[in-house]
N, C-alpha and C positions, 0 to 999 in steps of 0.2 A: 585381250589376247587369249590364244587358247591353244594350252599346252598338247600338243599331238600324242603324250605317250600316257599323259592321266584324265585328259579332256576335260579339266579345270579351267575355266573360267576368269581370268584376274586381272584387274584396273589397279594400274598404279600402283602395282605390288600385292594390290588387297584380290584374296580368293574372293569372287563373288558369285558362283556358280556354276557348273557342269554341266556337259554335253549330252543328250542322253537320248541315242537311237537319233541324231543329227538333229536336236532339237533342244535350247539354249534352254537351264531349268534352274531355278532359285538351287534347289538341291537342301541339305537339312544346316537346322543353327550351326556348323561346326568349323572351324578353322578351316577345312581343308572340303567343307561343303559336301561332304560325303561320309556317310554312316560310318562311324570310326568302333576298329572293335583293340585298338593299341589307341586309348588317350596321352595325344602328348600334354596336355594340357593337366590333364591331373599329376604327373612328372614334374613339368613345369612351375606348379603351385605347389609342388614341396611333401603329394602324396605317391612316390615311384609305385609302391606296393600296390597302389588301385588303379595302375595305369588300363589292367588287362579285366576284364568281367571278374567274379572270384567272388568267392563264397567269406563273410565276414561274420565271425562269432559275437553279437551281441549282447548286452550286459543280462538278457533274461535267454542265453541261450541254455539248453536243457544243461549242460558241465556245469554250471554255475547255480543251479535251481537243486536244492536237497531238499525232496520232497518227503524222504524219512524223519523229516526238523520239520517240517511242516512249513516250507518253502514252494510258491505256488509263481507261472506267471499269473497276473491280472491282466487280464485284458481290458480298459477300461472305455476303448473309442467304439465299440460296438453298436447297433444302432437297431432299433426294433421299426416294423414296416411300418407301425401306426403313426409313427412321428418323425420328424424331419429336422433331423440334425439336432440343434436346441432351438429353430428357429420357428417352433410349432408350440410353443408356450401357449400364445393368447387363445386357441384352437381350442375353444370349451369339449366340443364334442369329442375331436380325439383324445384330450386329457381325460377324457370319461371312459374310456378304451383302454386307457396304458395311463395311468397313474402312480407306479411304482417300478423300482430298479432293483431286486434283490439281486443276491449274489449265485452267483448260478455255480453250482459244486455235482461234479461226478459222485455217483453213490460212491464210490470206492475209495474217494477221497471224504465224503460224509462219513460215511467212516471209520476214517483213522480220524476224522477233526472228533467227531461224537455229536453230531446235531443230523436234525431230521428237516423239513421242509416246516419254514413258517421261524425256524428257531432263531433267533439271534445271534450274529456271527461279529466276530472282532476281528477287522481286517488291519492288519498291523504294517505302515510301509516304514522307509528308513528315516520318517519324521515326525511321525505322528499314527494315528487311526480311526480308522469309523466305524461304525454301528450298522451292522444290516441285517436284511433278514437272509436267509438260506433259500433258495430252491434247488433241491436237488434233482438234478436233472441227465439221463443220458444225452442228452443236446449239447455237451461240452464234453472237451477231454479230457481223461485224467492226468491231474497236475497241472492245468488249467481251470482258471477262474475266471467269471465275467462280471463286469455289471456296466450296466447302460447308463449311456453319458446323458442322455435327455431330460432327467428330472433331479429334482435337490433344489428347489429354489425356498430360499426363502426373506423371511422381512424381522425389520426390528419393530415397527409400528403397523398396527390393525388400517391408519388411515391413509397410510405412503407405501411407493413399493410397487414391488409387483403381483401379477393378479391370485387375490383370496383364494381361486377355484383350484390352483396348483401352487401353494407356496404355503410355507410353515413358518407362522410366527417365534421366534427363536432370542435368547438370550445369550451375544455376543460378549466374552471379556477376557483381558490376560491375566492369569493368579498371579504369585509373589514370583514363582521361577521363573515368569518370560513365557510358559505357556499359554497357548493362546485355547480356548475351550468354547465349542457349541455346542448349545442344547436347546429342542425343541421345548416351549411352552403351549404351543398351541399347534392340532392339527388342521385340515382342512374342514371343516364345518358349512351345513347350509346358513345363511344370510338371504337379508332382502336387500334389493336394488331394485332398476329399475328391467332385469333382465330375470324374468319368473323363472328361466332354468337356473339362479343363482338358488334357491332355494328347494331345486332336487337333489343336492347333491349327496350324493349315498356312498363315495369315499373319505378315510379318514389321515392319510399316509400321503406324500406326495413326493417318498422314491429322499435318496441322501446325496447331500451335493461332496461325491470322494474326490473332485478337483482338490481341494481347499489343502488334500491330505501328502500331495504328489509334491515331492522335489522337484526344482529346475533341473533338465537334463539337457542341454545343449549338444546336438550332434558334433562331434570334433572336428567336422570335414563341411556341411551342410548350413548347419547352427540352427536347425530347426531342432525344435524339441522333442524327446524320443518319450511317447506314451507310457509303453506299455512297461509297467512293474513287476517287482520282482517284490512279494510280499508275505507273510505269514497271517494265516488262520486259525484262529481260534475261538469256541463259544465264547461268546460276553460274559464277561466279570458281572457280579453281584449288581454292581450300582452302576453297571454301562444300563444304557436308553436306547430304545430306537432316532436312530439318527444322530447319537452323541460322535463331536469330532474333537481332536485331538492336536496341537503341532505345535513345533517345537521350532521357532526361527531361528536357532542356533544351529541346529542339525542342516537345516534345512539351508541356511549359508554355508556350511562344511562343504555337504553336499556340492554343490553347486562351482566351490573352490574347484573338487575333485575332477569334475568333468572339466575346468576350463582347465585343467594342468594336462589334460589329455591334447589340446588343442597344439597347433604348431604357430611360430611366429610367421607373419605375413610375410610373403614371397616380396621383396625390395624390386623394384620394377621404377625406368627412367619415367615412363608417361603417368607414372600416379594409379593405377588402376587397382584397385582393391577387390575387384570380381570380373572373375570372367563376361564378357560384354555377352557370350555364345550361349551362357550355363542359364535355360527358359526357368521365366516365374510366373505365374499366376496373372500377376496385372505387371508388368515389367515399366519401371519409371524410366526416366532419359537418361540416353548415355552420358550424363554428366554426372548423375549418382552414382557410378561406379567405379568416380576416381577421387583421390583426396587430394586436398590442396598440400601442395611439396611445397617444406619449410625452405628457404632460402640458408644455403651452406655459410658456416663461415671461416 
C-alpha cells in the first residue's frame, strides 16, 4: 500500500519503502524509510535530547581540558600512511619505515612541559602512564597530543610471541599495591634465522604499547568505546624507561563504574527488542540478536 501524501511504502503495517519520481525504492535503514532529520526513535529509546542533529560536549572537550595544569587531549587512534591500522605487524619492510610512536607535542606546549624532541615524556591518564619520547612538532595543535596506535608490541619470551623484528622483550608483574608495571628488558636487536634481513636490522625501539594505559569508556548512548584521552604530561621522572607502563586496576574499575552510571535503563519494550533492528553495524548479526528472551510474569 502506498500512502498518497508521504509516498511510503507499507506491508502489513511495516514501512518498507518510498515512492520516488514514480518509481518504488528500498529508501534508507530507518523507521519511516526516509532520511530522518527529527529521530523518533532515539526519543523512543529514552535519549529526547538527541532526537534532533546537536552538538554534544564530550569528556576531552576543550571546557574540561586545563591546559595551564598541563592537561592535554591525546589523540591516541591516529595512523601514519606506512602502516595499516595494527594489521601491518608481520610487514618487515614497512616496520623498517615507521618503527616507533613518539608523542607528538606543539612547541608551545614543549614548552610549558620543558622537553625537547627525543626527550622522554610521562604521559599520565586517569589509571596509570607510559613512557615516551617527544617529538615536537608544528604538525599538531596546541593542547593537543598524539601518538600512533601501530606499534608497542611486545613478548615475555625470546622463543614465543610475536615477531623479534617489531616487539620488545619485557618484564610483566603486579607489586604489593595491585599495580600492574611494564618494563622493557630487551629492544629490537639483529638475529639469525632463516630470513638474511633478520640480521640488518638497524633499529632498536619498537614505538610503546599506551593501550594497556587507557580506562574503559563506554559511550552512554552507542556503548562503543570513546578513544580519545584526556591526559597530563610531563618529563620522565629519574627511574621512568623508555616504554615503562604503569596501571592501577582499581582506578581503572572506578573508572569504568563512572561511565556505566552515565548510562540509562533499557527502554522496557513487549516484543523484547534490546536495539534498534534500523541502528547499521559493521557486520549486522540476525534479527534475532536484538531481542532478549522475556522472563515469564508471575
Amino acid at each position: 500500500m502506498v500512502d498518497s501524501q508521504t509516498d511510503v511504502i507499507s506491508r502489513d503495517g511495516v514501512k518498507i519503502g518510498v515512492m520516488v519520481d514514480g518509481k518504488a525504492c528500498e529508501g534508507f535503514p530507518t523507521p519511516s524509510r526516509k532520511l530522518e532529520f527529527y529521530s523518533a526513535t532515539m526519543k523512543e529509546w529514552g535519549w529526547p535530547e538527541g532526537a534532533v542533529p546537536g552538538y554534544t560536549h564530550s569528556h576531552v572537550h576543550p571546557a574540561n581540558i586545563d591546559n595551564e595544569h598541563g592537561e592535554y587531549l591525546l589523540i591516541p587512534t591516529f595512523r601514519l600512511p606506512t602502516l595499516i591500522h595494527t594489521r601491518s605487524h608481520n610487514a618487515k619492510w614497512l616496520n623498517e619505515i615507521s618503527n616507533a610512536n613518539p608523542v607528538w607535542i606543539h612547541p608551545v606546549d614543549a614548552q610549558r612541559i620543558g622537553v625537547q624532541t627525543g626527550d622522554l615524556v610521562r604521559v599520565n591518564t586517569e589509571i596509570g602512564y607510559y613512557v615516551n619520547r617527544a617529538w615536537v612538532t608544528e604538525g599538531i595543535r596546541p593542547g593537543v597530543v598524539a601518538c600512533s596506535h601501530h606499534m608497542g608490541r611486545w613478548r615475555l619470551e625470546t622463543g614465543r610471541g610475536t615477531d623479534r623484528w617489531n616487539s620488545a622483550k619485557v618484564a610483566l608483574g603486579k607489586d604489593q599495591d595491585g599495580i600492574w608495571r611494564m618494563r622493557q628488558l630487551e629492544g629490537v636487536r639483529p638475529y639469525a634465522s632463516k630470513d638474511p634481513d633478520t640480521e640488518r636490522i638497524f633499529w632498536r625501539e619498537t614505538g610503546v604499547h599506551q593501550n594497556l594505559t587507557f580506562p574503559v569508556h563506554p559511550d552512554p548512548v552507542s556503548g562503543m568505546h570513546c578513544w580519545h584521552q584526556k591526559v597530563t604530561v610531563e618529563p620522565a621522572q629519574p627511574t621512568d624507561r623508555y616504554a615503562d607502563i604503569s596501571v592501577d586496576p582499581a582506578k581503572a574499575y572506578l573508572v569504568y563504574k563512572q561511565w556505566m552510571a552515565m548510562t540509562r535503563p533499557q527502554t522496557e519494550r513487549a516484543d523484547g527488542l534490546r536495539r534498534p533492528l534500523w541502528m547499521i553495524r559493521p557486520y549486522r548479526p540476525a534479527a534475532s540478536a536484538f531481542k532478549r528472551t522475556l522472563q515469564p510474569t508471575r
